[in-house]
Residue frames relative to the residue before (quaternion, step in Angstrom):
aa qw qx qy qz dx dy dz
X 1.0000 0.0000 0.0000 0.0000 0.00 0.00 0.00
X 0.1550 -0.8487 0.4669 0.1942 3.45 -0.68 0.97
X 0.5450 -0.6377 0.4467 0.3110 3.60 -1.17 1.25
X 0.5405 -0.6506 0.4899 0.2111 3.28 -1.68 0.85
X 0.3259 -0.6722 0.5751 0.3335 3.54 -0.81 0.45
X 0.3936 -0.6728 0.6016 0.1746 3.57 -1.32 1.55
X 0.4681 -0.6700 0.4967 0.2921 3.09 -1.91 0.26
X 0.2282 -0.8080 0.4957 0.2222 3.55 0.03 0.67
X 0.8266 0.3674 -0.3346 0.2642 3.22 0.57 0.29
X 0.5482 0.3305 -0.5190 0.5664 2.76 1.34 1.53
X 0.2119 0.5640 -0.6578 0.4521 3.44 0.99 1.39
X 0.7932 0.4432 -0.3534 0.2225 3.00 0.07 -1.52
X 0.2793 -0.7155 0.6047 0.2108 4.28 -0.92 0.21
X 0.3693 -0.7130 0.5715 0.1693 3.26 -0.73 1.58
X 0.5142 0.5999 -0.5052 0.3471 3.74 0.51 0.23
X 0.6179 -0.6887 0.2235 0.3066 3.82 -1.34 0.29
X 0.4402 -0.7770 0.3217 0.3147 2.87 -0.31 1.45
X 0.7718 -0.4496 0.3419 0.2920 3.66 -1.49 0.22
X 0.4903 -0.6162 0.4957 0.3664 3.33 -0.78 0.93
X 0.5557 -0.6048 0.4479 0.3533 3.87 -1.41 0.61
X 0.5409 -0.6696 0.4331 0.2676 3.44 -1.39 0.60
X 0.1461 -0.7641 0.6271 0.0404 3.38 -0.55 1.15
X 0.6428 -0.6183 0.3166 0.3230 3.26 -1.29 1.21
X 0.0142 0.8316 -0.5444 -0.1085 3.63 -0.47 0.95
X 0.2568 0.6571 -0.6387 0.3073 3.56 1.27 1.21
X 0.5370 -0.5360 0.5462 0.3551 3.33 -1.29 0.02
X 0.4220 -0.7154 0.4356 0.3469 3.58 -0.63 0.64
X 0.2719 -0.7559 0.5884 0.0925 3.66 -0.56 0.98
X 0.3144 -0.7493 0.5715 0.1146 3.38 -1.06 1.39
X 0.2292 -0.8134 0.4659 0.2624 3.39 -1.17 1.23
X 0.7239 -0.4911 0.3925 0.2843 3.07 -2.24 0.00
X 0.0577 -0.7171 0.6942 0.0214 3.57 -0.52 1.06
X 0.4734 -0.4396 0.6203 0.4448 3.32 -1.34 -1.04
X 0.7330 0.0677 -0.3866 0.5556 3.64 0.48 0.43
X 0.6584 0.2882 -0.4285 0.5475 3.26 0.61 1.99
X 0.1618 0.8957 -0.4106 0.0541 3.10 1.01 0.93
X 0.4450 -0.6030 0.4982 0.4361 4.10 -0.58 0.23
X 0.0641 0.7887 -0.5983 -0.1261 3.43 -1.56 0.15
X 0.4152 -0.7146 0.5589 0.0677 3.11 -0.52 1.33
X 0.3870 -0.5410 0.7295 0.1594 3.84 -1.25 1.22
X 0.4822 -0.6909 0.5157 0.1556 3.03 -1.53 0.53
X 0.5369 -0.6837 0.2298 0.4376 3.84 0.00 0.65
X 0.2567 -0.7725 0.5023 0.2915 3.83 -0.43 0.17
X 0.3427 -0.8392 0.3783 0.1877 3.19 -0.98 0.63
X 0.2748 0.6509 -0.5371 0.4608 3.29 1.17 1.86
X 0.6897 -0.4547 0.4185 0.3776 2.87 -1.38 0.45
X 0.4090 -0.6479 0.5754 0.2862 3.52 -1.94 0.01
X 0.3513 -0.6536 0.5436 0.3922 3.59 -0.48 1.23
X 0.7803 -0.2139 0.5302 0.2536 2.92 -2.15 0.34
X 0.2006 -0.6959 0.5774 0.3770 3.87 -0.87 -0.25
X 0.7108 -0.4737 0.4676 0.2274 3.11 -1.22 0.75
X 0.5064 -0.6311 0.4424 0.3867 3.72 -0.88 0.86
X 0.7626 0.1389 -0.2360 0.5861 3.93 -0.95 1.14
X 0.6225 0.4471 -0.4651 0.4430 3.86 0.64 0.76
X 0.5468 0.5876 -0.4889 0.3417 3.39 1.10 0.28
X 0.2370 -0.7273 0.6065 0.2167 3.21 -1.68 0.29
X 0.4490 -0.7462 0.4453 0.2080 2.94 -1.22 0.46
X 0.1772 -0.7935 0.5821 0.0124 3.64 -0.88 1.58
X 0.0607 -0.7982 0.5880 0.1164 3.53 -1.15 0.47
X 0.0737 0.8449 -0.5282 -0.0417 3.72 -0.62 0.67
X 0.5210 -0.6409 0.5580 0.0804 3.40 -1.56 1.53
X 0.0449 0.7492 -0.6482 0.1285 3.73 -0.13 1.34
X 0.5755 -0.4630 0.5814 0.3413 3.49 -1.64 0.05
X 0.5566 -0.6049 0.4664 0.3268 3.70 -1.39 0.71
X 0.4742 0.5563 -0.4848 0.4803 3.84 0.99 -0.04
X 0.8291 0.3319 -0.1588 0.4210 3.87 0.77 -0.95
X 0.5625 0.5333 -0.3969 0.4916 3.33 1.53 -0.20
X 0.6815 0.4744 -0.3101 0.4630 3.78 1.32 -0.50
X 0.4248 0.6796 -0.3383 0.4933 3.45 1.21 -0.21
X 0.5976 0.5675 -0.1999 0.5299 3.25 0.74 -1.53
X 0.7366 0.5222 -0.2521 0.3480 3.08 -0.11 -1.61
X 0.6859 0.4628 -0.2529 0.5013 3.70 1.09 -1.84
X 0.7249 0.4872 -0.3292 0.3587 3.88 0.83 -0.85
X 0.7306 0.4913 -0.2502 0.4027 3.28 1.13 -0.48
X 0.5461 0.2787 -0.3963 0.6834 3.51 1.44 0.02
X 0.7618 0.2458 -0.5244 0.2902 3.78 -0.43 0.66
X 0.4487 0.5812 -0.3818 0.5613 3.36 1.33 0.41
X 0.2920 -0.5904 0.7254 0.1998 3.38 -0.01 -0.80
X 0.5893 0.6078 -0.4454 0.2914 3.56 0.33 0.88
X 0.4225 -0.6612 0.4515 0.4249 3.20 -1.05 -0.24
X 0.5182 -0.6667 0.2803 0.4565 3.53 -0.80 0.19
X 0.7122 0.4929 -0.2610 0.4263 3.44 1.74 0.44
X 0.4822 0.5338 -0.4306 0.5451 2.72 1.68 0.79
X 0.5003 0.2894 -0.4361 0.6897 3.89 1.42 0.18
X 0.6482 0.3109 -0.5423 0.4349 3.71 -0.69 0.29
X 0.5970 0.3647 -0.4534 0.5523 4.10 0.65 0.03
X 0.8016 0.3610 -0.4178 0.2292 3.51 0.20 -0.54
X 0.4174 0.6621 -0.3595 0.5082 3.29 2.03 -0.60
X 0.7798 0.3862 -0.3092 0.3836 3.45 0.06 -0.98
X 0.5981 0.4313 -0.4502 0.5036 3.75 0.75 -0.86
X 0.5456 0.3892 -0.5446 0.5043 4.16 0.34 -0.69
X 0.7553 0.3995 -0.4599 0.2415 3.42 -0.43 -1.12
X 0.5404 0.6379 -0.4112 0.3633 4.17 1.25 -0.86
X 0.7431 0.3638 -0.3449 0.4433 3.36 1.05 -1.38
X 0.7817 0.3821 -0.4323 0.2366 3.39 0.62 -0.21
X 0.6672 0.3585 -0.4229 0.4975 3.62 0.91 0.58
X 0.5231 -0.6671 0.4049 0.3426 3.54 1.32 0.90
X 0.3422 0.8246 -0.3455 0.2891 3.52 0.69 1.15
């Protein structure tokens, strides 16, 4: 089926368009050598939990062989499916010393 061609010129809204978008990154200072980075050293405690509104949100694209897996571990666990993707991932830090 072949697609009509729209009218763009009643897309368009004679009203006033938007001010441009000025950068609203923070400006990030660079690395010289008299600006060098320094990096703390890792501590060997645990990582709290985050704090309620410090999470972020993470989305991952698996095959249906592993999304059903999931599915089977988390209702006989009693888990969530992001409470095995924290515990996978912390195992997976200690094993590549991450």
């Amino acid at each position: 089926m072949a697609r009509t061609p729209r009218d763009l010129g009643s897309m368009l809204s004679t009203a006033k368009a938007a001010e441009p978008v000025t950068s609203a990154a923070p400006s990030v200072p660079s690395i010289t050598k008299s600006n060098p980075v320094t990096v703390a050293p890792a501590s060997e405690e645990p990582v709290p939990a985050a704090k309620v509104g410090q999470n972020r949100t993470l989305s991952v694209k698996c095959d249906a062989e592993r999304y059903r897996k999931l599915q089977l571990a988390r209702i006989d666990l009693g888990l969530t499916g992001q409470d095995i993707f924290i515990e996978a991932f912390d195992l997976w830090c200690e094993k590549y010393g991450r």
